[in-house]
NUFI-461382 format. One record per residue (C-alpha): residue in three letters; z, y, x. Coordinates in steps of 0.5 Angstrom, whole numbers, plus 2048, in hexadecimal, padded with zeros to 3 digits. Example, Ala and Ser with C-alpha at 12.3 -4.5 7.8 and 13.67 -1.06 7.14 Angstrom:
2
Ala8107F7819 Ser80E7FE81B 
//
This chain:
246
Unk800800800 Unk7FE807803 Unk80280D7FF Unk804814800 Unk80A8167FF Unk80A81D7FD Unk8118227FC Unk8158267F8 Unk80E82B7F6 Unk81282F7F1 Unk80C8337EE Unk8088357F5 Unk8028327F3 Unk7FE8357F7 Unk8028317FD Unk80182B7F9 Unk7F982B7F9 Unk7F882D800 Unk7FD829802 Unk7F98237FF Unk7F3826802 Unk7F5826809 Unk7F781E807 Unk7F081D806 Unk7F181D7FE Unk7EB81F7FA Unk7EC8227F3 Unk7E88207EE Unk7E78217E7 Unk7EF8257E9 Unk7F38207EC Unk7F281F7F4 Unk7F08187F5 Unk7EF8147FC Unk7E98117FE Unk7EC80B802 Unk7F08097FC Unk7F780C7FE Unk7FB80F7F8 Unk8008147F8 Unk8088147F5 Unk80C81A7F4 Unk81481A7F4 Unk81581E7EF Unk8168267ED Unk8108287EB Unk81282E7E9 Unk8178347E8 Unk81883A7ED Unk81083A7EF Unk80983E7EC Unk8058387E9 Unk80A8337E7 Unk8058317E0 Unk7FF8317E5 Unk80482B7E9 Unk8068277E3 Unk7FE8277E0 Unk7FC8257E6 Unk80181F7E8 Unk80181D7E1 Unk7F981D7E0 Unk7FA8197E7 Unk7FF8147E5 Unk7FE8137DE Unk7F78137DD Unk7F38127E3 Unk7FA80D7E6 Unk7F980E7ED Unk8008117EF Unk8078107ED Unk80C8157EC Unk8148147EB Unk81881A7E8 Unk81D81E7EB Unk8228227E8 Unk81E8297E7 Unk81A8237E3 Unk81F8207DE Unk8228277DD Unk81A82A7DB Unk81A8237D7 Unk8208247D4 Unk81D82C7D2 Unk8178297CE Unk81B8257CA Unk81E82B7C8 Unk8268297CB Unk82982F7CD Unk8298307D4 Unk82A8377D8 Unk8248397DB Unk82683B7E3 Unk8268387E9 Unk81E8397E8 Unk81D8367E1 Unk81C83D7DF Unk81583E7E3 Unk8138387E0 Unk8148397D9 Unk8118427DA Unk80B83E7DC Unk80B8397D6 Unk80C83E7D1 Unk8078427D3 Unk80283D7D0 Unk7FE83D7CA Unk8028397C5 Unk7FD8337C5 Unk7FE8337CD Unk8068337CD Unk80582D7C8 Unk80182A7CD Unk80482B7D3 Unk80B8297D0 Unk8088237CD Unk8048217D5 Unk80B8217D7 Unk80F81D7D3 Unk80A8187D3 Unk80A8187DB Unk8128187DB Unk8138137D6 Unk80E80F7DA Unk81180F7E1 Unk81780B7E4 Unk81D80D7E6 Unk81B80C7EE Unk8148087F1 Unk8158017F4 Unk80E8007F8 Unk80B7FB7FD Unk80F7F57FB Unk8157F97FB Unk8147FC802 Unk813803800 Unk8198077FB Unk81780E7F8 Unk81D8117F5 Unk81D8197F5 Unk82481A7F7 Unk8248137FB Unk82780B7F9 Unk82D8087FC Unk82B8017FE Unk8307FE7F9 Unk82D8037F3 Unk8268007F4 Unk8257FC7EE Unk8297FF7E9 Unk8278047E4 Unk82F8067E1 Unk83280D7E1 Unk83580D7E7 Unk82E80C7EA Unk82A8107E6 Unk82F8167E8 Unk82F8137EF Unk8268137EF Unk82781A7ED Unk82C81E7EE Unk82E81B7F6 Unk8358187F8 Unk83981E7F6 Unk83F81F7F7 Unk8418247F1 Unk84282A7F5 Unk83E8307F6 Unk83A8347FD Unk83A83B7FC Unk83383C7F9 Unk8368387F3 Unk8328327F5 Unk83682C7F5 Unk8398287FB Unk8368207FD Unk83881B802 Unk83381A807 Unk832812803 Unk82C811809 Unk83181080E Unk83380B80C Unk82D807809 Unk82C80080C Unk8267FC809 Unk81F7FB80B Unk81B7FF805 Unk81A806806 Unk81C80A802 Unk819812801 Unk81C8177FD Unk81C81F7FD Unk8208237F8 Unk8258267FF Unk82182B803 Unk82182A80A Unk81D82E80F Unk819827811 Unk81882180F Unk81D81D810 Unk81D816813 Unk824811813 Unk82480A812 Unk81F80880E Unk82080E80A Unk81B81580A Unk81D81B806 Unk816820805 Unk819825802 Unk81782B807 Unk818830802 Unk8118337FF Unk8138377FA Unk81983A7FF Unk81483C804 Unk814836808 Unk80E830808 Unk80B82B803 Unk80C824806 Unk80881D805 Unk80B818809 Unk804812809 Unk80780C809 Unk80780780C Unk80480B812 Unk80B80F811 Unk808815813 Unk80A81C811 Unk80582280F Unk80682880C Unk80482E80B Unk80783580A Unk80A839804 Unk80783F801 Unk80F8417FF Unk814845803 Unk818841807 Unk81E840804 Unk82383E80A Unk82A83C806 Unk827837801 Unk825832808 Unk82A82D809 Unk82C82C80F Unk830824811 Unk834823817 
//
């Protein structure tokens, strides 16, 4: 299997298509394909904070729901903007806000469409991918080992939110252990939702979220070659919303 796994895009679609360019991917009838028959996974976040969350979501969902040629896993910014659209009440913060301004611009008919593309996308992906006879996990905050395989509430907050502690850093975002430390087993494990200045590498765990909508890059890890490409942000750099790991 030859994947490339794609990070955190939070509305940067101008990132997301040229990164898929210099990935050798051609876009056809809207959605990039590979020629040599390689696909493309997306951790999650597909939306909220950048300028072009709708064009993001039409996209992979016309990639994965209609031409079948990708695989997508949510992440919390998903469940929160699915939550949104089945009309549960939620704060639009941390981002949602961007997202529902650009949703709410639509026509009426196009608001529906767009809602309903969403829904469909969500409720049709798992919580997290287990790819290449098991070799491959992709999760958007990551899997413990003793985690893959279950589908509870405890896993769920886990996939989506990270190991957190249930205190906060200053900028109100939450506190996470550093789970890959940890992690022992043989399948990889990658995952985005923590921005870190460069993709990071830990036992048999990669975290690819290199923050584009906060100034840094967009990253694909190609796999099974386990190379990085990037490409930069269009969007001011913003130095505090990177992690850093002793």
């Amino acid at each position: 299997m030859k994947v490339d796994i794609i990070g955190d895009i939070h509305g940067c679609y101008d990132e997301f298509f040229e990164l898929t360019k210099k990935l050798d991917y051609e876009w056809q009838e809207g959605v990039p394909l590979h020629k040599e028959g390689r696909v493309l996974a997306f951790v999650g976040d597909l939306t909220d904070r950048g300028p072009k969350s709708i064009k993001v979501i039409q996209t992979i969902y016309q990639l994965v729901m209609i031409a079948k040629k990708g695989f997508y896993c949510p992440g919390n910014h998903c469940n929160k903007l699915y939550r949104f659209f089945l009309g549960r009440k939620v704060q639009t913060t941390h981002g949602l806000e961007t997202t529902v301004a650009e949703w709410e611009a639509l026509p009426k008919k196009e608001q529906e469409k767009v809602k309903n593309q969403f829904i469909e996308l969500y409720e049709a992906s798992p919580l997290y991918h287990v790819l290449d006879e098991k070799k491959l996990v992709i999760a958007h905050a990551g899997l413990r080992q003793d985690y893959i395989g279950r589908y509870d509430k405890k896993v769920q907050t886990f996939v989506l939110y990270g190991d957190i502690t249930g205190e906060s850093h200053p900028d109100g975002s939450p506190i996470r252990r550093d789970w890959a430390q940890n992690y022992t087993e043989s399948a990889w494990v990658v995952y985005g939702h923590t921005p870190v200045k460069q993709a990071r590498m830990i036992n048999h765990t990669i975290n690819i979220d290199t923050g584009a909508v906060f100034g840094g890059e967009l990253t694909a890890l190609r796999y099974p070659e386990l190379e990085t490409v990037s490409v930069p942000s269009s969007l001011p750099y913003v130095e505090e919303k990177f992690r850093s790991f002793s």
